[in-house]
C-alpha positions in Angstrom: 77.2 113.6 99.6 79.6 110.8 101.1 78.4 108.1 98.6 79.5 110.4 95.7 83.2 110.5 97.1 86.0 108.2 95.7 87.7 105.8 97.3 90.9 107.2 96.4 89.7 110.3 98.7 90.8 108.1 101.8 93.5 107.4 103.4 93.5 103.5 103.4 93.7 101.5 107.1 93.2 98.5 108.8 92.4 97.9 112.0 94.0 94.1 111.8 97.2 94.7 110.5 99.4 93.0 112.9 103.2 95.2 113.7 106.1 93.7 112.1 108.2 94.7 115.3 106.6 94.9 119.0 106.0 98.6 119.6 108.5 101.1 121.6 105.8 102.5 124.0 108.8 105.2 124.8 108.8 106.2 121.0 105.1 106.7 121.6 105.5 109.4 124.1 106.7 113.0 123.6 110.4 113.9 124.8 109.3 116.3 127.5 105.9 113.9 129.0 105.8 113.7 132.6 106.1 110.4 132.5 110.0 110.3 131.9 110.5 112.3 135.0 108.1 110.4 136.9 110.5 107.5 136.3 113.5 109.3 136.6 112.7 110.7 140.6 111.0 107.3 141.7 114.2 105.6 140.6 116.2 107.5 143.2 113.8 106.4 146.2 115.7 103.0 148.2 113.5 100.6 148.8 113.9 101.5 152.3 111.1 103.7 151.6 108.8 101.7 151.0 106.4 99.5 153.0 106.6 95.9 151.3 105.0 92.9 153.3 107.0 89.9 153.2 105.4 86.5 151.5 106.5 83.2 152.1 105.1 81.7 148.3 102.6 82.6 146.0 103.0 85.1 142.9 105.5 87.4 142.7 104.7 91.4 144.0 105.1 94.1 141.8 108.5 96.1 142.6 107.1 98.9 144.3 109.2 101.2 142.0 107.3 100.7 139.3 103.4 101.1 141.2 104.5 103.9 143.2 105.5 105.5 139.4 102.1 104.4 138.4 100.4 106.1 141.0 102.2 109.1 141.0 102.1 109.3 137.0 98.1 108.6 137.1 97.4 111.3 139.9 99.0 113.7 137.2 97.3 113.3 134.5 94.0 113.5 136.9 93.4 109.2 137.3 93.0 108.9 141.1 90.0 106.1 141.6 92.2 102.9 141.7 90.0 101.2 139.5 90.7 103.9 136.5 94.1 103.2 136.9 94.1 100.0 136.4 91.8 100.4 133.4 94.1 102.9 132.3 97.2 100.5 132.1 95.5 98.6 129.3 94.4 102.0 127.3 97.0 104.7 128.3 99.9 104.6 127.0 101.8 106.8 129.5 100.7 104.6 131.6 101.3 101.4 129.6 104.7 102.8 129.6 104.9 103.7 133.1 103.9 100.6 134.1 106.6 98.9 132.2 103.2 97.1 130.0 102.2 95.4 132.9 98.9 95.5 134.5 98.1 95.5 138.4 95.9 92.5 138.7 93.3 94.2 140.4 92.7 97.7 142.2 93.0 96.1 145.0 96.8 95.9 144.6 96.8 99.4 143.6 94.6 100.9 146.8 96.6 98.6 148.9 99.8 99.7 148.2 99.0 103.8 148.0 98.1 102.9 151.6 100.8 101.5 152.6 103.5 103.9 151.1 102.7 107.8 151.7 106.2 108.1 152.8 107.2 107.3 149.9 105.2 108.9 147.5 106.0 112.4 149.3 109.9 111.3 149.3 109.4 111.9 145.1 107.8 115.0 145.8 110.6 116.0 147.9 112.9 115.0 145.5 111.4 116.4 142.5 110.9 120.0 144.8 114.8 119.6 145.5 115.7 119.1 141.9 113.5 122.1 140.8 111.7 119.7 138.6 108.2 120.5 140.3 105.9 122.6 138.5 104.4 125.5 140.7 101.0 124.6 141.5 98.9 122.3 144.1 99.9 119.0 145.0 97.8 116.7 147.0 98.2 113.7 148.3 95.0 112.0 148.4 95.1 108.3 150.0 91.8 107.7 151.8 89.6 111.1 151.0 86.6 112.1 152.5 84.4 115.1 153.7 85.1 113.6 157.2 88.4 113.0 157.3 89.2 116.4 155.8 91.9 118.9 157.5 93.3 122.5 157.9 95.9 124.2 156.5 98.2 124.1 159.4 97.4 120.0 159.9 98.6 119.3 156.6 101.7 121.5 157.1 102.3 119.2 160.1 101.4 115.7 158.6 103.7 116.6 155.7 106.9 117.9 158.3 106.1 114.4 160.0 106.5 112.8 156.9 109.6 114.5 156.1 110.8 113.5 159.1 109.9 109.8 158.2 111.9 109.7 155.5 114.6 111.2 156.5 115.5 108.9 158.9 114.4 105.7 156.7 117.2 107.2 154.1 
């Protein structure tokens, strides 16, 4: 019977103890989580790569360094639906870290830019294959999926060799 227990059974907490230091995320995360290399191959992509639309004011855009690292470390760890990853940079801490503890301001930002930049989020793929720091497996790349807009085999062999192409002579 829990009532019957003593107090001194229990490991003491609370829940509003405030940290005396602000937290390392990157202490928070194993040595070998996919998270560092996520960081580590979209830090060697130019910003060539990328599609980034010009602004003449307003806020500031997130470098598109660290969202294509947020997409790409989300879609490994299975968060695809734009709206779960931004949920996700509040609760995850991967992708707190990732994200550098900043939080796209809506999934709008997020689905806009995995749009925009295919290229680029196959150029870390291509990368990380070169590197040998892929894991065997399936990788797909998943930017407006449907039952419709679904394709063979040999399609995807040829959008991804058209891709390939792409960046290679953006780089």
């Amino acid at each position: 019977m829990v009532q019957n227990r003593r107090m001194t059974d229990f490991i003491p907490f609370n829940r509003e103890q405030s940290y005396l230091l602000l937290p390392d995320l990157q202490r928070w995360l194993p040595e070998d989580d996919v998270a560092h290399f996520v960081i580590a191959a979209v830090e060697r992509v130019g910003l060539s790569a990328f599609q980034v639309k010009a602004r003449a004011g307003g806020k500031a855009q997130y470098h598109p360094c660290l969202m294509l690292a947020l997409l790409i470390y989300a879609c490994a760890n299975g968060i695809f639906s734009s709206r779960r990853i931004e949920r996700a940079s509040y609760r995850d801490i991967g992708v707190r870290f990732v994200a550098a503890n900043l939080h796209p301001d809506d999934h709008d930002t997020i689905a806009a830019f995995r749009r925009a930049n295919k290229a680029a989020f196959l150029q870390v793929l291509l990368l990380s294959r070169e590197s040998g720091l892929l894991w065997p497996g399936t990788v797909s790349i998943d930017a407006n999926a449907s039952k419709i807009r679904s394709i063979r085999y040999d399609r995807a062999k040829e959008l991804c060799a058209t891709l390939a192409a792409e960046i290679a002579r953006r780089v």
